[in-house]
Jmol script that loads the backbone (N, CA, C; Angstrom):
load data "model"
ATOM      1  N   UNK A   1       6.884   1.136 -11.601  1.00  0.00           N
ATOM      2  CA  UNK A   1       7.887   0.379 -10.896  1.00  0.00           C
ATOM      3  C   UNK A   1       7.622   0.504  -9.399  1.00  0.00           C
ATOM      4  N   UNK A   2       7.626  -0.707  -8.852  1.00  0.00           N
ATOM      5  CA  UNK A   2       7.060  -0.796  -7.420  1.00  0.00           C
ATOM      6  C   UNK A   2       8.747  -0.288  -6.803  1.00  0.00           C
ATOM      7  N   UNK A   3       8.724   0.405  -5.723  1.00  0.00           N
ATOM      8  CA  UNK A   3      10.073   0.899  -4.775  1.00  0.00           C
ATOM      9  C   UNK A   3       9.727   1.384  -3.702  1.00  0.00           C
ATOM     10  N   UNK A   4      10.476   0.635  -2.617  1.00  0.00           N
ATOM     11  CA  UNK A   4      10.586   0.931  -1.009  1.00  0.00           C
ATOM     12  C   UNK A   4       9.938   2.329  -0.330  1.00  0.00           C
ATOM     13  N   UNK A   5       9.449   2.011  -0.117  1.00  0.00           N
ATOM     14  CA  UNK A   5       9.003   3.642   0.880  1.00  0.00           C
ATOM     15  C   UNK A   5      10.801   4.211   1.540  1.00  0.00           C
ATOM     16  N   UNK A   6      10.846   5.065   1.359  1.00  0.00           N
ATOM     17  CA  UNK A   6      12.250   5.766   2.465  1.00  0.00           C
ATOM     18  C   UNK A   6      11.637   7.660   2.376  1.00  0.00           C
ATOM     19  N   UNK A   7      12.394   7.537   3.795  1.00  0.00           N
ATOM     20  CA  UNK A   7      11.723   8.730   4.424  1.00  0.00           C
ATOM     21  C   UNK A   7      11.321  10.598   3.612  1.00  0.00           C
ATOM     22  N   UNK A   8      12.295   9.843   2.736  1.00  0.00           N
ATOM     23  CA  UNK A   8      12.321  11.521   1.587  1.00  0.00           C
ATOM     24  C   UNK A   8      11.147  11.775   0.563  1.00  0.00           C
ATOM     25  N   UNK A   9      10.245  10.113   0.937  1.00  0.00           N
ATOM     26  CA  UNK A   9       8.987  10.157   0.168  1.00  0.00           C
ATOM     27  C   UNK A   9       7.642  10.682   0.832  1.00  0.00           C
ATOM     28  N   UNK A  10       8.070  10.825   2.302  1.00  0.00           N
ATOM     29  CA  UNK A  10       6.845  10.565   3.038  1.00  0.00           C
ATOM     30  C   UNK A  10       5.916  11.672   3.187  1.00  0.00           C
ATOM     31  N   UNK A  11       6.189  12.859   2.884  1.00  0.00           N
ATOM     32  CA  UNK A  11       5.087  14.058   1.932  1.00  0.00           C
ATOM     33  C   UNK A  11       4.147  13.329   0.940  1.00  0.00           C
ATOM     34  N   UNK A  12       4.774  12.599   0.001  1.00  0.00           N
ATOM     35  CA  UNK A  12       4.062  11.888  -0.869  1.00  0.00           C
ATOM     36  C   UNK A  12       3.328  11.203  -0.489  1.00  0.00           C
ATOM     37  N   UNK A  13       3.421  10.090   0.914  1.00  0.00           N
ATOM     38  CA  UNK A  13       2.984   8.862   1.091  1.00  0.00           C
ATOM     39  C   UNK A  13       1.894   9.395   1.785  1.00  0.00           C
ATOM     40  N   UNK A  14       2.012   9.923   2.964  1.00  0.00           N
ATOM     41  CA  UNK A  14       0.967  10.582   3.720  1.00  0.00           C
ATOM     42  C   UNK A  14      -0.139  11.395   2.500  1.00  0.00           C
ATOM     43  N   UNK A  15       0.184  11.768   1.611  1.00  0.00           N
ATOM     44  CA  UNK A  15      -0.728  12.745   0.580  1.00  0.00           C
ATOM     45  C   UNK A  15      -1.849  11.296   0.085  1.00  0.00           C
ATOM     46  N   UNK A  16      -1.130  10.330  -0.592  1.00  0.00           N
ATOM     47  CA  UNK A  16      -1.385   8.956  -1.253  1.00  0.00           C
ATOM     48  C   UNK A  16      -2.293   8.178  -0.084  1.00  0.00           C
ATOM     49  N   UNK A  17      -1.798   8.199   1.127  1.00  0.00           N
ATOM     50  CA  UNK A  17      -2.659   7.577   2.615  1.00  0.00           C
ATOM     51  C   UNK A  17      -3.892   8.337   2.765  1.00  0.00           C
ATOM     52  N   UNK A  18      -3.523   9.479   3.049  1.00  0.00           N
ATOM     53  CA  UNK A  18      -5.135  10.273   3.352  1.00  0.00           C
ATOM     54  C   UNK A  18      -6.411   9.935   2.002  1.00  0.00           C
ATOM     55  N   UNK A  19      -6.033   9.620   0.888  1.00  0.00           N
ATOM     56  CA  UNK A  19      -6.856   8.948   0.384  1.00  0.00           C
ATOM     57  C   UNK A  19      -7.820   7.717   1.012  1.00  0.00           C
ATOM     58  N   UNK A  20      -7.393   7.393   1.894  1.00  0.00           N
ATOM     59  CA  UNK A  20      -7.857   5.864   1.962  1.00  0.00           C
ATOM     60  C   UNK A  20      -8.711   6.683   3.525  1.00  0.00           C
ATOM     61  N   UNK A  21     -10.282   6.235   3.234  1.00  0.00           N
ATOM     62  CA  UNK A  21     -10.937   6.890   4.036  1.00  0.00           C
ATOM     63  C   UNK A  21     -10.542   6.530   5.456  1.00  0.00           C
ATOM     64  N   UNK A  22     -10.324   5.657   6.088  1.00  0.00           N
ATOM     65  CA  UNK A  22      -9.484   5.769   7.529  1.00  0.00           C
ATOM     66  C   UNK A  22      -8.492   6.282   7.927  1.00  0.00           C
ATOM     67  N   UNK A  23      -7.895   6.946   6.487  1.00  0.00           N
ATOM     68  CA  UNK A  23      -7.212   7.651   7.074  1.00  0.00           C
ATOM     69  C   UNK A  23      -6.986   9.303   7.483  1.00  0.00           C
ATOM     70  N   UNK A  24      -7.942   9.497   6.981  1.00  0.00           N
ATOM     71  CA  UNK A  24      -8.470  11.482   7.132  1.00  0.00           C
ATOM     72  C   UNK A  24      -8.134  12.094   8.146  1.00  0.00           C
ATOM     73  N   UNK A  25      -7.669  11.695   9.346  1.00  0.00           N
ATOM     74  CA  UNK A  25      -7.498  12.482  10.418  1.00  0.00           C
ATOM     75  C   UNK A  25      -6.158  12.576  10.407  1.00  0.00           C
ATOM     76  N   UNK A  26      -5.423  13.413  10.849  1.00  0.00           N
ATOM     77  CA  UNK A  26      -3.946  13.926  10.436  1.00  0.00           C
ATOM     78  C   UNK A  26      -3.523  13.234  11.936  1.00  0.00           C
ATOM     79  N   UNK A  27      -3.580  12.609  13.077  1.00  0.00           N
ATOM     80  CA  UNK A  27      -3.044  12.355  14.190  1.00  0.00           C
ATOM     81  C   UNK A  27      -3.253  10.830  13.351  1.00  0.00           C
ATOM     82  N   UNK A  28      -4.216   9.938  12.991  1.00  0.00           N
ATOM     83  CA  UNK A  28      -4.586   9.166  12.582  1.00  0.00           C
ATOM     84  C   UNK A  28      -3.161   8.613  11.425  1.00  0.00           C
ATOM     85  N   UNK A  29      -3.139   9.841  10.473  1.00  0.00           N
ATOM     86  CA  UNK A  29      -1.950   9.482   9.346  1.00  0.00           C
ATOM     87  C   UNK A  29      -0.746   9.364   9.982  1.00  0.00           C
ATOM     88  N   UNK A  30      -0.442  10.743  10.901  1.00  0.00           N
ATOM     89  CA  UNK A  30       0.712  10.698  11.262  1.00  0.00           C
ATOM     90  C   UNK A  30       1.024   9.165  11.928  1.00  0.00           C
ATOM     91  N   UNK A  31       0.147   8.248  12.870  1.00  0.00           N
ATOM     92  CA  UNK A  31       0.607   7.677  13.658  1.00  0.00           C
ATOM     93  C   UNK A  31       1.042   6.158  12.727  1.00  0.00           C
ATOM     94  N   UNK A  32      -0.093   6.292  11.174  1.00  0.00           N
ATOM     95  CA  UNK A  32       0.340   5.302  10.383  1.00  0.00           C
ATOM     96  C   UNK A  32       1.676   5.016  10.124  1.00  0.00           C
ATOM     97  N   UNK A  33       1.986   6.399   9.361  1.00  0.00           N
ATOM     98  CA  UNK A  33       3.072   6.689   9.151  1.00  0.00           C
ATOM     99  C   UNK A  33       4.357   6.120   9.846  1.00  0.00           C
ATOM    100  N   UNK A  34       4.140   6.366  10.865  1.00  0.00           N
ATOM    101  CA  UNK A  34       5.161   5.947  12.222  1.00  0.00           C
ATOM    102  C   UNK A  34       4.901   4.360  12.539  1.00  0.00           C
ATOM    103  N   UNK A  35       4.077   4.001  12.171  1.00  0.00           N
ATOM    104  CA  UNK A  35       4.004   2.262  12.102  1.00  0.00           C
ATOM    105  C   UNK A  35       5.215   1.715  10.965  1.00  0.00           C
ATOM    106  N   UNK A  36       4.754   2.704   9.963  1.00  0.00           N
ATOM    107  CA  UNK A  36       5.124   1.900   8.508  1.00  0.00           C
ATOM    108  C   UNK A  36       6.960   2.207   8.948  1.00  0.00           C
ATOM    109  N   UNK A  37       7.479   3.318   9.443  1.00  0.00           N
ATOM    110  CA  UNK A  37       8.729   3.728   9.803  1.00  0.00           C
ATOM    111  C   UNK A  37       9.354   3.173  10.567  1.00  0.00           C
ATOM    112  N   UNK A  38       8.597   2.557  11.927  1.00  0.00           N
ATOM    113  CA  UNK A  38       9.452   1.802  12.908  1.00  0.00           C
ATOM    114  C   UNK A  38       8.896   0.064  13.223  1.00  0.00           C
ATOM    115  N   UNK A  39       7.840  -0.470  12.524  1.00  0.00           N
ATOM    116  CA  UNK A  39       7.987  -1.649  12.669  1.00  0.00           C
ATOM    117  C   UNK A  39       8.133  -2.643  11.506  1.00  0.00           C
ATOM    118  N   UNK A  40       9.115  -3.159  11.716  1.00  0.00           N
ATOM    119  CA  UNK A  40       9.974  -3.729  10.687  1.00  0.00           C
ATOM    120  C   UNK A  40       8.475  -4.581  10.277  1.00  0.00           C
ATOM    121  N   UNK A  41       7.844  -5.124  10.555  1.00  0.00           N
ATOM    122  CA  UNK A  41       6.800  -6.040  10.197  1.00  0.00           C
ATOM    123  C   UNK A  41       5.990  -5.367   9.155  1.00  0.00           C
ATOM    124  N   UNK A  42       5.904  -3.624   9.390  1.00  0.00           N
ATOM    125  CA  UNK A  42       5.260  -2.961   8.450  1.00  0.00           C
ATOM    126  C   UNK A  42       5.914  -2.512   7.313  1.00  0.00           C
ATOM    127  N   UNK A  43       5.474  -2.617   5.522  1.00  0.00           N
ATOM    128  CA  UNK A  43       6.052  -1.936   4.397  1.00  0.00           C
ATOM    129  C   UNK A  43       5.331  -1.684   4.135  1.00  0.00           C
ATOM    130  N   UNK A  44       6.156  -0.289   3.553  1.00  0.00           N
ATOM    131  CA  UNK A  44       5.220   0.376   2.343  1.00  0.00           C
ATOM    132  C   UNK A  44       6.342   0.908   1.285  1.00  0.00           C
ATOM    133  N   UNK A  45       4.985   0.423  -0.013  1.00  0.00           N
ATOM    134  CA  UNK A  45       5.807   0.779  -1.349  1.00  0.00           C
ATOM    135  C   UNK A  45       5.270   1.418  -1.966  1.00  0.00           C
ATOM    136  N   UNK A  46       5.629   2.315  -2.569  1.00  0.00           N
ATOM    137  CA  UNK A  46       5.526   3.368  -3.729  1.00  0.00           C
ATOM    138  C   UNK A  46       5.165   2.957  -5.065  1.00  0.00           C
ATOM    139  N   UNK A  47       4.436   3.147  -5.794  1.00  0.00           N
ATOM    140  CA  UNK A  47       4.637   2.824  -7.571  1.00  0.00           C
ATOM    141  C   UNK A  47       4.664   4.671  -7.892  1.00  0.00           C
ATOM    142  N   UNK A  48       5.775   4.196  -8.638  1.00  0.00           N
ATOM    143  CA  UNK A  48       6.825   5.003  -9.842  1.00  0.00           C
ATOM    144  C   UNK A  48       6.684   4.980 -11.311  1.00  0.00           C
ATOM    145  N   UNK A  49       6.196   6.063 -11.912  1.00  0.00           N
ATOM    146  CA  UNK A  49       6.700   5.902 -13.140  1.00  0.00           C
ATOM    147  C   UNK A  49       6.744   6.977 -13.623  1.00  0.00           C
ATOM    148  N   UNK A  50       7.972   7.356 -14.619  1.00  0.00           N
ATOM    149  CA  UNK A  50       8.626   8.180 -14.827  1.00  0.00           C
ATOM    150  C   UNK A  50       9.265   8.829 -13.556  1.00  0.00           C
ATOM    151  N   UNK A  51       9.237  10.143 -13.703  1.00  0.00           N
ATOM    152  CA  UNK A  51       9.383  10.379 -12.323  1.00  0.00           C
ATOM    153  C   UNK A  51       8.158  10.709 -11.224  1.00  0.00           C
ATOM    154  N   UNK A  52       7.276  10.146 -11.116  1.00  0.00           N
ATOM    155  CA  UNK A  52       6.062  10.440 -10.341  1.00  0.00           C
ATOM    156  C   UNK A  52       5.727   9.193  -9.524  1.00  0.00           C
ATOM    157  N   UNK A  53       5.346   9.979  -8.352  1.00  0.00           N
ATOM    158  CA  UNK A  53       4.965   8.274  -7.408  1.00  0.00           C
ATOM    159  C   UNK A  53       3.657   8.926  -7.700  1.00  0.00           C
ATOM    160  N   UNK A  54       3.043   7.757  -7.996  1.00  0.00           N
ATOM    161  CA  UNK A  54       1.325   8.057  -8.030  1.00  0.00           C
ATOM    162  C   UNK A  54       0.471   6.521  -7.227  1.00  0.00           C
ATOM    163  N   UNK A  55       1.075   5.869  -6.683  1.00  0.00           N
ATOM    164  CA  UNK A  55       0.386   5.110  -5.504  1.00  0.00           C
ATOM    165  C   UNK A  55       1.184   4.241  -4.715  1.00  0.00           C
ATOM    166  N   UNK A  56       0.825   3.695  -3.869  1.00  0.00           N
ATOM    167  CA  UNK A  56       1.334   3.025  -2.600  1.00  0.00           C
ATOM    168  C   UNK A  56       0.517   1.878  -2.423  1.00  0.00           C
ATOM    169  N   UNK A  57       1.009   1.177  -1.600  1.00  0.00           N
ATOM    170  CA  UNK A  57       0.662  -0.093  -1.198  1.00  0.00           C
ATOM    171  C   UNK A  57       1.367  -0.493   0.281  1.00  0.00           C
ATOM    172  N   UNK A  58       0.673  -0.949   0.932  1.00  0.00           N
ATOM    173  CA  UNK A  58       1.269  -1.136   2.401  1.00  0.00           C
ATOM    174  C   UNK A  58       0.770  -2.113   2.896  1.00  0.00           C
ATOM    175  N   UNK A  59       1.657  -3.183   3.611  1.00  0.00           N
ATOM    176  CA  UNK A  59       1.547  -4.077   3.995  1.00  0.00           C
ATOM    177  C   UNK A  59       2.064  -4.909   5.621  1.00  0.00           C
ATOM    178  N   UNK A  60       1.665  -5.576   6.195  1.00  0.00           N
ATOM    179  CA  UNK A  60       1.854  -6.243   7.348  1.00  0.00           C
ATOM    180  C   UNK A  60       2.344  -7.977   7.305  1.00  0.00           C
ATOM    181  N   UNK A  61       3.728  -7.920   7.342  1.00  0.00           N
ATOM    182  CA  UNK A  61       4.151  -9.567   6.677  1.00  0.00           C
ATOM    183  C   UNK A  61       4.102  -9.932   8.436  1.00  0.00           C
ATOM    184  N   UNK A  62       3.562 -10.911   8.235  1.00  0.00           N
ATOM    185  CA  UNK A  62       3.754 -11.568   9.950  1.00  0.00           C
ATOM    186  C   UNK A  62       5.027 -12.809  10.209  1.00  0.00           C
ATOM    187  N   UNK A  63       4.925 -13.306  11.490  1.00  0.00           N
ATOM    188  CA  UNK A  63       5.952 -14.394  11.569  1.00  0.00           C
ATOM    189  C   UNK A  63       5.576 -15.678  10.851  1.00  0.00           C
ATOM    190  N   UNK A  64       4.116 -15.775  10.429  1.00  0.00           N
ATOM    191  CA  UNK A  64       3.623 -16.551   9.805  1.00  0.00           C
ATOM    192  C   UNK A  64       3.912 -16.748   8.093  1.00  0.00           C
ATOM    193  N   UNK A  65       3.067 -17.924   7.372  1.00  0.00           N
ATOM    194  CA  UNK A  65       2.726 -17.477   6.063  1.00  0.00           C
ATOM    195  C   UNK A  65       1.689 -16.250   5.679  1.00  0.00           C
ATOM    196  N   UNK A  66       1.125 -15.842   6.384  1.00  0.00           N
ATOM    197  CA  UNK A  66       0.452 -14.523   5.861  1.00  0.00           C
ATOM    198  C   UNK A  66       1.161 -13.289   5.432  1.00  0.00           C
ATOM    199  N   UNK A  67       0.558 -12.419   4.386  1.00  0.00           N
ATOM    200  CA  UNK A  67       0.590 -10.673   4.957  1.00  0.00           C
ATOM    201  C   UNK A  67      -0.584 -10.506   4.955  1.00  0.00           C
ATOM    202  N   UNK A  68      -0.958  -9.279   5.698  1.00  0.00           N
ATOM    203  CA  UNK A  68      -2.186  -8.716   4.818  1.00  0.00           C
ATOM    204  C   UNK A  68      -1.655  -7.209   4.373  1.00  0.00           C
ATOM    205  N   UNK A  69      -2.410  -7.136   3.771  1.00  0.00           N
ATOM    206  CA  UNK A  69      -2.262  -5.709   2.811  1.00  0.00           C
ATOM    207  C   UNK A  69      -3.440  -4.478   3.433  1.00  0.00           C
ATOM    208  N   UNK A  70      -2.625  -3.920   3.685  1.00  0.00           N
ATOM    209  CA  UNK A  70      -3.197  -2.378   5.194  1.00  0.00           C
ATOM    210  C   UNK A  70      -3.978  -1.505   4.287  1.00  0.00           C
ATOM    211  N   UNK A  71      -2.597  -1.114   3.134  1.00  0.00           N
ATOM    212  CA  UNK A  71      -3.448   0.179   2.438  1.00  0.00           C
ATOM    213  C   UNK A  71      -3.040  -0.061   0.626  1.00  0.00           C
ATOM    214  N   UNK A  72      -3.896   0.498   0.374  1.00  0.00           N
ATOM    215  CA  UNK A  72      -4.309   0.308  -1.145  1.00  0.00           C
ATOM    216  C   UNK A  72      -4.160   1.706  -1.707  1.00  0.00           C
ATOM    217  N   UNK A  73      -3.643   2.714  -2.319  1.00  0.00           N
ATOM    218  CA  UNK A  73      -3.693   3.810  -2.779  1.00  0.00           C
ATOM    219  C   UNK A  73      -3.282   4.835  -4.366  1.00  0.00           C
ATOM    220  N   UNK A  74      -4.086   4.928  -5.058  1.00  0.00           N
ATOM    221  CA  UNK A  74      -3.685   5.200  -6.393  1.00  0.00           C
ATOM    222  C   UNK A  74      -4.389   7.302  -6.181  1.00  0.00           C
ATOM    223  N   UNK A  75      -3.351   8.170  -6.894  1.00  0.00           N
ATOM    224  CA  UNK A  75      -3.645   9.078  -6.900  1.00  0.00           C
ATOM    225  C   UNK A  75      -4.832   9.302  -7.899  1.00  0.00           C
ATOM    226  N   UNK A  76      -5.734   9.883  -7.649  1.00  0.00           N
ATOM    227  CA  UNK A  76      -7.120   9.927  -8.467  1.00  0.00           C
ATOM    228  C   UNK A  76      -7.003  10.772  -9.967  1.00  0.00           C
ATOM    229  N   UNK A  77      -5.812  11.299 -10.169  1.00  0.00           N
ATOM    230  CA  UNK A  77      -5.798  11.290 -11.471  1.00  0.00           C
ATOM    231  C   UNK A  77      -5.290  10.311 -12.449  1.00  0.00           C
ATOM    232  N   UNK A  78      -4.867   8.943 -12.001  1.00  0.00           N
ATOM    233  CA  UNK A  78      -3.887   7.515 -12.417  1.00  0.00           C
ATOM    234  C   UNK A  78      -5.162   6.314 -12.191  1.00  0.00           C
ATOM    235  N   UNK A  79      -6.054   6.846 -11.514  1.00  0.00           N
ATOM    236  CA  UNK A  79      -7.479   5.780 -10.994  1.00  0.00           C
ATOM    237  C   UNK A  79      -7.923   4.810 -12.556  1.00  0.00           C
ATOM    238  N   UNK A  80      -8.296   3.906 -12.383  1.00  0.00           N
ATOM    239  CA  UNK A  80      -9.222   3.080 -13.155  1.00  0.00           C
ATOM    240  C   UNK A  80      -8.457   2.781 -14.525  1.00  0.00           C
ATOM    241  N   UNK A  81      -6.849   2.900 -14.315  1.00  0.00           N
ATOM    242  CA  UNK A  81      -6.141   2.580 -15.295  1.00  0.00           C
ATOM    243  C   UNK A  81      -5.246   0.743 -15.284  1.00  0.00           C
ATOM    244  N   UNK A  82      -5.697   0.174 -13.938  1.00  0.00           N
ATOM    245  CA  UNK A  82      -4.876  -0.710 -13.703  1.00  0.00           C
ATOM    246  C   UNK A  82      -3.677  -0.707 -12.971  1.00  0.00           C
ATOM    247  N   UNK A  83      -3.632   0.109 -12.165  1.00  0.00           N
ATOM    248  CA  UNK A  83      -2.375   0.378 -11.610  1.00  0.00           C
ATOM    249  C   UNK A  83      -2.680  -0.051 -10.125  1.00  0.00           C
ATOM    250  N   UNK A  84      -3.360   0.206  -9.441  1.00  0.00           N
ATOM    251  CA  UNK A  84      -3.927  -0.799  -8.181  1.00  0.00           C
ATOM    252  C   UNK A  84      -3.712  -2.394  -8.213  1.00  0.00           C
ATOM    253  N   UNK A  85      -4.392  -2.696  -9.193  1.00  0.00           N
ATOM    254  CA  UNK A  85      -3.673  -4.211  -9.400  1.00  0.00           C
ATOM    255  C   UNK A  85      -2.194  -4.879  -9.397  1.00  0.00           C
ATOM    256  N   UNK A  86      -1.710  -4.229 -10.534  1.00  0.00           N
ATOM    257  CA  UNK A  86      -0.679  -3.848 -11.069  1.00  0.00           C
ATOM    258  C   UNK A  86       0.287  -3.786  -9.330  1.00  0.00           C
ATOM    259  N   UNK A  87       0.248  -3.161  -8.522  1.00  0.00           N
ATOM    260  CA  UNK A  87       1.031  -2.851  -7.654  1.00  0.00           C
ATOM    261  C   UNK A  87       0.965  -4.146  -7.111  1.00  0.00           C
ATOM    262  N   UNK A  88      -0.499  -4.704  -6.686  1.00  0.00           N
ATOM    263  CA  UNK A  88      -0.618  -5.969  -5.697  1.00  0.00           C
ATOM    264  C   UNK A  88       0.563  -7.058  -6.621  1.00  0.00           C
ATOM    265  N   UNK A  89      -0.220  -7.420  -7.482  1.00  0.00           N
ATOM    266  CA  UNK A  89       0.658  -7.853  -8.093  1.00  0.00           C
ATOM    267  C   UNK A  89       2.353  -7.837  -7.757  1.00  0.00           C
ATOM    268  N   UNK A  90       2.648  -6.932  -8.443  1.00  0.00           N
ATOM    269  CA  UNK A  90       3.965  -6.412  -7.944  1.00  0.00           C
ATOM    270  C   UNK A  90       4.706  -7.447  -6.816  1.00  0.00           C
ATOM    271  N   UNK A  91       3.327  -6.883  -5.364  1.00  0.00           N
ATOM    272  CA  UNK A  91       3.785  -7.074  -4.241  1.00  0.00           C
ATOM    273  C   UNK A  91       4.264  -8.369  -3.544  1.00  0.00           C
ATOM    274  N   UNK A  92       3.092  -9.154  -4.271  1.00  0.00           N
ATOM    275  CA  UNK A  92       2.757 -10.677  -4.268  1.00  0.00           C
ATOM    276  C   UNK A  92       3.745 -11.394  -5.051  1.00  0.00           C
ATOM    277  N   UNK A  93       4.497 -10.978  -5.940  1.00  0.00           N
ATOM    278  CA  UNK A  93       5.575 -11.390  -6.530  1.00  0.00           C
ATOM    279  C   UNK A  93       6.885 -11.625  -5.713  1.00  0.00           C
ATOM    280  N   UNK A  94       6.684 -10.371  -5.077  1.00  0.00           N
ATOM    281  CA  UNK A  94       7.844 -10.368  -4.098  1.00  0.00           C
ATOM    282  C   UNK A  94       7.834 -10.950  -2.971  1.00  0.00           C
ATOM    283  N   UNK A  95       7.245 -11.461  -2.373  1.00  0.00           N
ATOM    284  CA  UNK A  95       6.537 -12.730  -1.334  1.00  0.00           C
ATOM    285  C   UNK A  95       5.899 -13.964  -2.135  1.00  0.00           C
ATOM    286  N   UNK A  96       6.147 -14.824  -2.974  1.00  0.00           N
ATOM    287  CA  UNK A  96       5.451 -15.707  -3.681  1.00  0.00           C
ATOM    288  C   UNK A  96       5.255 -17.071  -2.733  1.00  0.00           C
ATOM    289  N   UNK A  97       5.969 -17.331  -1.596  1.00  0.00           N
ATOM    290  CA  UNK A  97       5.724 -18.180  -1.035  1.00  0.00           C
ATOM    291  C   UNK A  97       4.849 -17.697   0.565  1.00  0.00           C
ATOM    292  N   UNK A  98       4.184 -16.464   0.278  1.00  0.00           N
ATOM    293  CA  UNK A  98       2.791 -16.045   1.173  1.00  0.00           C
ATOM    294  C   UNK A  98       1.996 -15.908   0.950  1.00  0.00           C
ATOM    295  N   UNK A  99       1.053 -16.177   1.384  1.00  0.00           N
ATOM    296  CA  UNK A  99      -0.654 -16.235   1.297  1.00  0.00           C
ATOM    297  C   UNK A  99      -1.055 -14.700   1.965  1.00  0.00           C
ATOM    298  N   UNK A 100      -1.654 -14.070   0.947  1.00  0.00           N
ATOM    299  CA  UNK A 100      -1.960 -12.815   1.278  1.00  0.00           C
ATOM    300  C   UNK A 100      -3.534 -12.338   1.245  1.00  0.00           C
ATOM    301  N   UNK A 101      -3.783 -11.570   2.455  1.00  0.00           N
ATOM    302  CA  UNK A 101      -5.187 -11.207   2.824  1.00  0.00           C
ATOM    303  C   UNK A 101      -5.513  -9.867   3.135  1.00  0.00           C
ATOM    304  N   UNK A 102      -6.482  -9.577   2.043  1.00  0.00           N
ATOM    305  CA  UNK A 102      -6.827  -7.782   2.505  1.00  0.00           C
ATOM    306  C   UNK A 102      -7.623  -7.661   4.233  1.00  0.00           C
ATOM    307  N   UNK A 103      -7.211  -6.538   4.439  1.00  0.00           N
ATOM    308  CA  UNK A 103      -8.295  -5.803   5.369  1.00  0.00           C
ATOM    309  C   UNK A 103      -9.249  -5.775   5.289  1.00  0.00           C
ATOM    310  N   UNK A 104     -10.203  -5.290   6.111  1.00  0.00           N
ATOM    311  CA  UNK A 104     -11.423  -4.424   6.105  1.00  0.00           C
ATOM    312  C   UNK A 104     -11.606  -3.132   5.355  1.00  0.00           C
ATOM    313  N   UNK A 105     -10.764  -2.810   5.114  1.00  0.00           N
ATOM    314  CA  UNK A 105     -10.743  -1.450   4.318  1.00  0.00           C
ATOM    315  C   UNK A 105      -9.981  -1.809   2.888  1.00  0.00           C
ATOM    316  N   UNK A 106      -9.356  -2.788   2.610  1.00  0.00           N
ATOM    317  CA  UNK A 106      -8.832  -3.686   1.016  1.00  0.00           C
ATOM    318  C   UNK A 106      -9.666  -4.302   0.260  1.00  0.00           C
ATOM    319  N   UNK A 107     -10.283  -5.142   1.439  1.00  0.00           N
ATOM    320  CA  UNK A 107     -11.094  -6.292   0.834  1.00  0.00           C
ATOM    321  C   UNK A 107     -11.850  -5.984  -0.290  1.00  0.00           C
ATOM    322  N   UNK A 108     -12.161  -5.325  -0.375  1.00  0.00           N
ATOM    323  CA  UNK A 108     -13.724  -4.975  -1.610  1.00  0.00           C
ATOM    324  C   UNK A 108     -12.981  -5.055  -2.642  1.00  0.00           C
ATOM    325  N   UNK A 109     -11.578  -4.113  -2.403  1.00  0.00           N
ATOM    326  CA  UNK A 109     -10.792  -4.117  -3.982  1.00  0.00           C
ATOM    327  C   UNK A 109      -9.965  -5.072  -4.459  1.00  0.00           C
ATOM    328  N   UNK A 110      -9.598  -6.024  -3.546  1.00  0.00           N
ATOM    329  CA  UNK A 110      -8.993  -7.115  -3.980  1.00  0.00           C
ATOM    330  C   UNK A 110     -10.094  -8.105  -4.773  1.00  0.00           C
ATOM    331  N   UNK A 111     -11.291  -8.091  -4.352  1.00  0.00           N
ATOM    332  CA  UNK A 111     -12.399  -9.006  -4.844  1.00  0.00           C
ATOM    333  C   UNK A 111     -12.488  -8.769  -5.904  1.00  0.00           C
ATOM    334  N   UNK A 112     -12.332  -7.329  -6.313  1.00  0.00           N
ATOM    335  CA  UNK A 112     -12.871  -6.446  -7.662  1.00  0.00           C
ATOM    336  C   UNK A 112     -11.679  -6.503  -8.434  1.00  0.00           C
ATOM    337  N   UNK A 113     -10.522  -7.319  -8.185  1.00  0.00           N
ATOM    338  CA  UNK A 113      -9.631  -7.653  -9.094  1.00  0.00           C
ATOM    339  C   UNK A 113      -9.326  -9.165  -9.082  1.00  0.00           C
ATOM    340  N   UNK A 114     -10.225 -10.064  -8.066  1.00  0.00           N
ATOM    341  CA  UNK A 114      -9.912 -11.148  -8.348  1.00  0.00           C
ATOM    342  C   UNK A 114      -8.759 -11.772  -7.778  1.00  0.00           C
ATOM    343  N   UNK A 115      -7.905 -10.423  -6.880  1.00  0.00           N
ATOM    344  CA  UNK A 115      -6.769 -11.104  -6.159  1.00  0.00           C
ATOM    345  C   UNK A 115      -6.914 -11.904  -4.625  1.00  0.00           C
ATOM    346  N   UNK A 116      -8.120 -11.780  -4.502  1.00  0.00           N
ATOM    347  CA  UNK A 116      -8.529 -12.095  -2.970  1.00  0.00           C
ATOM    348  C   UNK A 116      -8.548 -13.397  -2.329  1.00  0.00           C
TER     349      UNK A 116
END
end "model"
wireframe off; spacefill off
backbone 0.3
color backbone group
């Protein structure tokens, strides 16, 4: 179940971020972090199930029809099960009237699911 990032997650989220190789440097996460917290333009969501967040997804909706999608993140024991997709999905549901575009650091995996 895809659900809102809020601040009581963000041990989790930062754990789920440092996955994503740009983000390894801890001044680097922290300052993500603080994007995704204070600019309304930035979300990030959690996937849930049961009680475990085991990935995230983060995104940049503009004033435009675009988003693009920042960060991509599945905990590496949940990997190669479909759940990366599964989230975009999700996400793209919830914006159906935006045209959505990975990053430089997305792109490869959106291709590799065909959502691109």
């Amino acid at each position: 179940m895809l659900i809102r990032y809020k601040k009581s997650f963000e041990k989790i989220a930062m754990g789920l971020l440092s996955f994503m190789p740009e983000e390894k440097d801890i001044k680097k996460l922290q300052n993500t972090m603080k994007q995704y917290e204070t600019d309304t333009n930035w979300q990030l969501f959690l996937w849930k199930e049961e009680d475990d967040v085991i990935g995230l997804v983060g995104i940049v909706a503009g004033h435009n029809d675009t988003v693009s999608i920042q960060h991509i993140s599945v905990n590496p024991s949940f990997r190669f099960q479909g759940i990366g997709k599964t989230m975009i999905k999700a996400v793209m549901d919830m914006f159906p009237e935006k045209e959505f575009q990975p990053n430089e650091h997305t792109a490869a995996f959106l291709e590799k699911c065909d959502l691109a």
